[in-house]
C-alpha positions in Angstrom: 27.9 -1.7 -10.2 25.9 1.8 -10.1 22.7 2.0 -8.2 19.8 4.2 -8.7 20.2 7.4 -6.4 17.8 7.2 -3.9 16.3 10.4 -3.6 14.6 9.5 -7.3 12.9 6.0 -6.5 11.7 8.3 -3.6 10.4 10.8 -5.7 8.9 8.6 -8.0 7.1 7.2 -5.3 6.0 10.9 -4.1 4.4 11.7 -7.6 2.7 8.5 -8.2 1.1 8.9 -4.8 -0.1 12.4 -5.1 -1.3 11.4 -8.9 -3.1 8.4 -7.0 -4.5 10.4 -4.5 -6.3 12.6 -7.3 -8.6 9.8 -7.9 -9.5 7.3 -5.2 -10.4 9.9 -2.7 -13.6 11.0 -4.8 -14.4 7.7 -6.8 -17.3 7.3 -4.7 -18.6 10.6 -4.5 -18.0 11.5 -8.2 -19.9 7.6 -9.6 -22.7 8.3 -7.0 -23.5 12.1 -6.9 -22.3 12.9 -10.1 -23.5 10.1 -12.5 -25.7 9.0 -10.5 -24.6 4.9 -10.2 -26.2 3.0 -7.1 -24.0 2.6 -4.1 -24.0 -1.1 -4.9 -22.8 -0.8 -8.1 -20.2 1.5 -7.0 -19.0 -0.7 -4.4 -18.7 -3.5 -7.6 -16.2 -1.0 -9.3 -14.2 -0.1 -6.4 -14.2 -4.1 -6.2 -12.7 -4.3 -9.6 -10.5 -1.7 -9.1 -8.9 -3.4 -6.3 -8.7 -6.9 -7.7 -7.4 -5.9 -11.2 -4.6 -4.1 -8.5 -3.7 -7.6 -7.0 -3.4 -8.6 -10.6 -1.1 -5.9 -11.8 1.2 -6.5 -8.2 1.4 -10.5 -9.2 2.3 -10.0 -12.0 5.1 -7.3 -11.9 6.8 -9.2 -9.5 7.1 -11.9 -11.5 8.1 -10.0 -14.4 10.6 -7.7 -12.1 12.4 -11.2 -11.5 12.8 -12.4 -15.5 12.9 -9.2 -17.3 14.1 -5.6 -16.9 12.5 -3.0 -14.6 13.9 -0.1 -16.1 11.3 -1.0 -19.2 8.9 -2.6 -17.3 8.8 0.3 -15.1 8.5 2.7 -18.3 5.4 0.8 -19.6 3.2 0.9 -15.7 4.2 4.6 -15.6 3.3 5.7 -19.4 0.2 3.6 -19.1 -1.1 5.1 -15.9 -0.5 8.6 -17.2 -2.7 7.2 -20.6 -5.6 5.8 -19.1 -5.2 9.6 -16.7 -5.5 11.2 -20.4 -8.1 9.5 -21.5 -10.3 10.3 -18.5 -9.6 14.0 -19.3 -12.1 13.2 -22.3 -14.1 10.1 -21.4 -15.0 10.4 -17.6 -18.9 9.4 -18.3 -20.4 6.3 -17.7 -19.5 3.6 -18.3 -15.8 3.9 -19.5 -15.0 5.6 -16.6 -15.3 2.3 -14.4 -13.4 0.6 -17.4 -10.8 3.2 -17.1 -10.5 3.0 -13.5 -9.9 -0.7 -13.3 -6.9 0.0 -15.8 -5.6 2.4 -13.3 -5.9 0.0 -10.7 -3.4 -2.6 -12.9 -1.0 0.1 -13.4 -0.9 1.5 -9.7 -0.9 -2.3 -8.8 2.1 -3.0 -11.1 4.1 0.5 -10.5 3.9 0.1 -6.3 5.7 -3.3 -7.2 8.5 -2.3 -9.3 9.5 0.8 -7.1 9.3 -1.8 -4.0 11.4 -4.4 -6.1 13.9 -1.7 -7.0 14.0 -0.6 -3.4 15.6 -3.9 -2.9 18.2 -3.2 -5.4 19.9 -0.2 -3.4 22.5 -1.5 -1.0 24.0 1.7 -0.2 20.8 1.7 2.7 19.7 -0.8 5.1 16.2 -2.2 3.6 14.3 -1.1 6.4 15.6 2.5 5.9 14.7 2.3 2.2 11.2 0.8 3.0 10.7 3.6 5.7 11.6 6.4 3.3 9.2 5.1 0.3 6.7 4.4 2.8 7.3 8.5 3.9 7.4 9.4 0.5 3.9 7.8 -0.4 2.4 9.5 2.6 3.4 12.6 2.0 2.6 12.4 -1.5 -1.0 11.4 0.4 -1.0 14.7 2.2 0.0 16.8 -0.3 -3.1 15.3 -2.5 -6.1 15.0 0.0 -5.3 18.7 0.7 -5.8 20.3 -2.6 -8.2 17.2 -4.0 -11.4 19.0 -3.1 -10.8 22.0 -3.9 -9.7 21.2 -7.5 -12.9 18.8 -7.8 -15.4 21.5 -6.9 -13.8 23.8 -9.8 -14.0 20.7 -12.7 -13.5 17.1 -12.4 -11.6 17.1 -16.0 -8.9 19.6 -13.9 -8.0 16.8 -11.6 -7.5 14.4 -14.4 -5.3 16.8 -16.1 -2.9 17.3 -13.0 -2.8 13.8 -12.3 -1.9 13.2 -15.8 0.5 16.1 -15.7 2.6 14.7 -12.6 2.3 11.0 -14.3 4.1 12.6 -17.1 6.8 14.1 -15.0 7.3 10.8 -13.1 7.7 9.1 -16.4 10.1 11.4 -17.2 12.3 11.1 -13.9 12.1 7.4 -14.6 13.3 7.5 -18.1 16.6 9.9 -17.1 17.1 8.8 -13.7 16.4 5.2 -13.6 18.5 3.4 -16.1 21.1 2.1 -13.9 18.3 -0.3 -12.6 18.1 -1.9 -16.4 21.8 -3.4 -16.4 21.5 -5.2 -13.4 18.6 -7.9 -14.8 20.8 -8.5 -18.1 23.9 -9.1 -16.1 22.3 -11.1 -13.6 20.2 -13.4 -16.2 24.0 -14.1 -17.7 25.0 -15.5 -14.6 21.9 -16.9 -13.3 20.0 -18.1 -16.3 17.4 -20.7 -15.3 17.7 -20.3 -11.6 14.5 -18.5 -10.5 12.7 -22.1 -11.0 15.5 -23.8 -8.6 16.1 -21.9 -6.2 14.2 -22.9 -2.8 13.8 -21.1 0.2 14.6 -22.6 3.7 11.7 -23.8 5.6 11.7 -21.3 8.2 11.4 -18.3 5.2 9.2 -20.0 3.7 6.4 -20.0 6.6 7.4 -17.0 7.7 6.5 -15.7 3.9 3.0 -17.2 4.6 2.5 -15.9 7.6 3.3 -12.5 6.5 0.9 -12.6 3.4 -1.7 -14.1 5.5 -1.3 -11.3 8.5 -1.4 -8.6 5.5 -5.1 -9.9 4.1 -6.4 -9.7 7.6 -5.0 -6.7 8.8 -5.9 -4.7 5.8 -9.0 -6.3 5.6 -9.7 -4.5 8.8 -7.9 -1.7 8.8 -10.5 -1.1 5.8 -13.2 -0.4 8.0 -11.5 2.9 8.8 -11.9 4.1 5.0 -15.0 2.2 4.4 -17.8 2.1 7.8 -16.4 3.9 10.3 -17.5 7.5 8.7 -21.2 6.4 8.9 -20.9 5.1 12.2 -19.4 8.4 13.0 -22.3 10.3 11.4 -25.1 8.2 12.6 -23.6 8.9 16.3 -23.7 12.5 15.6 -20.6 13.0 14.8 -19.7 16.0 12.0 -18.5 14.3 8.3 -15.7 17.4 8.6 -14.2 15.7 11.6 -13.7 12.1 10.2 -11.9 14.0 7.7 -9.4 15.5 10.4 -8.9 12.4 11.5 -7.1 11.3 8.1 -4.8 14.7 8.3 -4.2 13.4 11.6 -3.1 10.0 10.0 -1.2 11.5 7.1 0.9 13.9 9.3 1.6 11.5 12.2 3.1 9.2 9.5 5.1 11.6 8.6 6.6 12.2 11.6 6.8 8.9 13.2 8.8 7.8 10.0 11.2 10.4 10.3 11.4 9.5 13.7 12.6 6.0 12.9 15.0 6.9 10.3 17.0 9.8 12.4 17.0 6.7 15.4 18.1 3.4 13.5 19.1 2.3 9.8 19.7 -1.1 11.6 17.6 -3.8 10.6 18.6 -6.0 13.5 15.1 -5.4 15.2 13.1 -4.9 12.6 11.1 -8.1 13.6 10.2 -6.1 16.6 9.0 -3.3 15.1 6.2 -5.6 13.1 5.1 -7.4 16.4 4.7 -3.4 18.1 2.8 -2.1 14.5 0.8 -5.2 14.5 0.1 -5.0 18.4 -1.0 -1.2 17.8 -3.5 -1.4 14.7 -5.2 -4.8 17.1 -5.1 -2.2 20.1 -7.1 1.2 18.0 -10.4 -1.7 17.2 -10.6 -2.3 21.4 -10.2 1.6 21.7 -13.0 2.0 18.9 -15.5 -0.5 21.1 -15.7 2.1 23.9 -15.7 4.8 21.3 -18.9 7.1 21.7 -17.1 10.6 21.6 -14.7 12.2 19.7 -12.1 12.3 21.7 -11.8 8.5 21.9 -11.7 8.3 17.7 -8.3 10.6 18.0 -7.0 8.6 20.6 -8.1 5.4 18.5 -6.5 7.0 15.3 -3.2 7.7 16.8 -3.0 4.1 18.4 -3.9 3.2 14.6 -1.2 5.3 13.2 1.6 4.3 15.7 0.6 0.6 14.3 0.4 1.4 10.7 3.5 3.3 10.8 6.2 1.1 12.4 4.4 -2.3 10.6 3.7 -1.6 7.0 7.1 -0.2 5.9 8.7 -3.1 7.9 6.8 -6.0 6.5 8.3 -5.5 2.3 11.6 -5.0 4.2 11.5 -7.9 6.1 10.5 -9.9 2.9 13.3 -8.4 1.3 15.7 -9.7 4.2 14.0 -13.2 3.5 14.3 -13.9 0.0 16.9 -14.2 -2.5 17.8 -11.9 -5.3 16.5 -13.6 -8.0 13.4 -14.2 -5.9 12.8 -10.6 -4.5 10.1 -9.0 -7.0 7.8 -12.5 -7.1 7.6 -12.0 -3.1 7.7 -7.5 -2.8 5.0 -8.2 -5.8 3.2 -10.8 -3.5 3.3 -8.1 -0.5 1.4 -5.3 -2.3 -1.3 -8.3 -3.8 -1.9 -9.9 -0.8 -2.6 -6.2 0.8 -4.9 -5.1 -1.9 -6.7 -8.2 -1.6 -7.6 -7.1 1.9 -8.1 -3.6 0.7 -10.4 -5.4 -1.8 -12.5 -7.6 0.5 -12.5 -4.8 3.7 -15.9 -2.8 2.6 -17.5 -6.4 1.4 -17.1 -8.2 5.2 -17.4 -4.7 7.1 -20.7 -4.5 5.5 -21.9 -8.3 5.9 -21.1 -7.9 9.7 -23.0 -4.8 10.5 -25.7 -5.8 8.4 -25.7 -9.0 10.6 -25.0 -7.5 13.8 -23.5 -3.7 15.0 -20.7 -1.9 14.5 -18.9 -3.1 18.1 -19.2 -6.4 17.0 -17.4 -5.3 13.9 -14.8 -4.0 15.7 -14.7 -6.7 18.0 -14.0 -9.4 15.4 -11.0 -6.7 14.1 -9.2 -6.4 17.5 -9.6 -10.3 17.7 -8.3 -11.4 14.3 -5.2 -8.8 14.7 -4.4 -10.2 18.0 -4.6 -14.1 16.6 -2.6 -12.7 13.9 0.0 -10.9 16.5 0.3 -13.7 18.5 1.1 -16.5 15.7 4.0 -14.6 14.4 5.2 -14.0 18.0 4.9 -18.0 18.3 6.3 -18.4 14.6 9.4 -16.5 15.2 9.7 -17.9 19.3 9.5 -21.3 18.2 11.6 -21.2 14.6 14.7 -18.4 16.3 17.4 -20.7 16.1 16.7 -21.9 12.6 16.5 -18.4 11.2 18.5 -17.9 7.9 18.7 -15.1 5.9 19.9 -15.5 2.5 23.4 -13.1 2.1 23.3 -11.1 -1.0 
């Protein structure tokens, strides 16, 4: 049977993020300075945005399982690059926050497929796949935040039109490229008719599953106070805006290399378990470096500790799912990864903002490093005290 190549998934993942990272970066900024909407009402949207994303993930994955990606696929990607079009002409108030939560389904529901289709590719080990999307979405990060401004201080409507234009050529990749992915649901539904509703998961998978959804929801819930609070608690210390910015081309380009790092040292998956406990050990340890944080220095060294974490853990944890579940399972549960994260991503700015209001900023950080470690040490238990039952389903 014929496998997509993988250099396309990956650049499909590469345009999507740099067409992504056209628009979140300046949602904010563009609904508060721009149209003048009310920080509150702004946070509402970017509320919406992330919820109707949870919704989009959910429900690719369940789709990925029952009908075929390669059309699936084609719909999330000419749908994104319509509602991009449409903001070309209608970026005013409000359609633009109607618009935006459309965008948030589609991105939702394309991040899924090209995770479910990672799982298809058996020429790879999953965690090398994983890695290299992971790599590919960064980059397409960095390659986006770097021009973003610019192009938004010469016409908003410009960065619609780019997005749009790269949405287009990703839709064209996928509709040459990808169509080996749309004979293996038909031929697989032959065989297999009926058997996504039977099939069960052993007990260990199963809470293992849980735990990993759960960990997701708290560590991105956290890890949102990065994106969300910690530039005003920068600011209000006397800290420039400019350098918080460096601090993300710090995080982009140390991704970069840490994940070609792990791909030139292992395509084994055999410690991949490992990996997670040292990412998820890592993003606990940058919150107890932010406590004692009062200069710059310490926020770079607290950034880097961040980006070890984020690095080795996130690529891991779809790839460990993957390893867990069976094939007619696998896009329910990679489409339950990306909702369960975006639900953190979604309720981040909401409880960083309740706590500070409540008490300070270290206490913030304080309950971060705290929940991460609970979070670290259950799985370490979880795995310890399950080892022996382990069993991975063979494809």
């Amino acid at each position: 049977m014929r496998e997509i190549k993988l250099r396309w998934l990956l650049l499909g993942s590469f345009l999507s993020s740099v067409g992504m990272s056209f628009i979140w970066p300046l949602t904010s900024i563009y609904l508060h300075n721009r149209l003048g909407i009310s920080l509150t009402v702004v946070g509402v949207v970017l509320l919406l945005n992330s919820l109707a994303s949870v919704a989009g993930s959910y429900i690719a994955g369940l789709a990925f399982d029952r009908r075929n990606p390669y059309w699936l696929l084609v719909g999330g990607v000419a749908t994104a690059m319509g509602t991009l079009i449409l903001l070309i002409f209608f970026h005013g108030w409000p359609l633009f926050a109607a618009l935006l939560v459309a965008l948030g389904v589609a991105s939702g529901w394309n991040l899924t497929l090209v995770n479910a289709i990672g799982t298809s590719i058996h020429h790879y080990d999953g965690r090398y796949v994983f890695n290299m999307l992971y790599f590919a979405q960064n980059l397409g990060v960095v390659g986006g935040t770097a021009i973003v401004g610019y192009v938004y201080h010469i016409s908003v409507t410009l960065l619609f039109v780019i997005a749009a234009a790269l949405f287009a050529f990703f839709l064209t990749v996928v509709a040459t490229q990808f169509r080996p992915v749309a004979r293996r649901p038909r031929r697989h539904r032959q065989r297999t008719e009926g058997s996504s509703t039977t099939v069960t998961l052993p007990r260990f998978n199963r809470w293992l599953l849980f735990a990993f959804f759960i960990s997701l929801l708290i560590i991105w819930t956290m890890y949102q106070q990065w994106t969300s609070n910690l530039s005003v608690y920068m600011t209000d210390i006397g800290i420039p805006l400019s350098r918080y910015s460096i601090l993300w081309t710090l995080n982009a380009g140390l991704i970069v290399a840490i994940q070609a790092i792990l791909n030139w040292f292992s395509r084994d998956g055999k410690y991949l378990i490992y990996q997670i406990f040292f990412g998820i050990a890592m993003v606990a340890l940058s919150f107890v470096v932010l406590i004692f944080a009062h200069s710059y220095p310490w926020f770079v060294l607290a950034m880097t500790v961040l980006t070890m974490g984020e690095a080795t853990a996130f690529p891991a944890i779809p790839a460990m799912v993957n390893d867990l579940t069976p094939r007619t399972l696998k896009g329910r549960y990679q489409g339950m990864v990306n909702a369960w994260a975006s639900a953190g991503r979604a309720l981040g700015p909401l409880f960083g903002g309740a706590v500070i209001e409540a008490t300070a900023y270290t206490t913030l950080f304080e309950i971060a490093a705290a929940a991460i470690s609970i979070v670290f040490v259950t799985m370490v238990l979880l795995w310890i005290f399950w080892h022996h039952r382990l069993t991975f389903f063979s494809e």
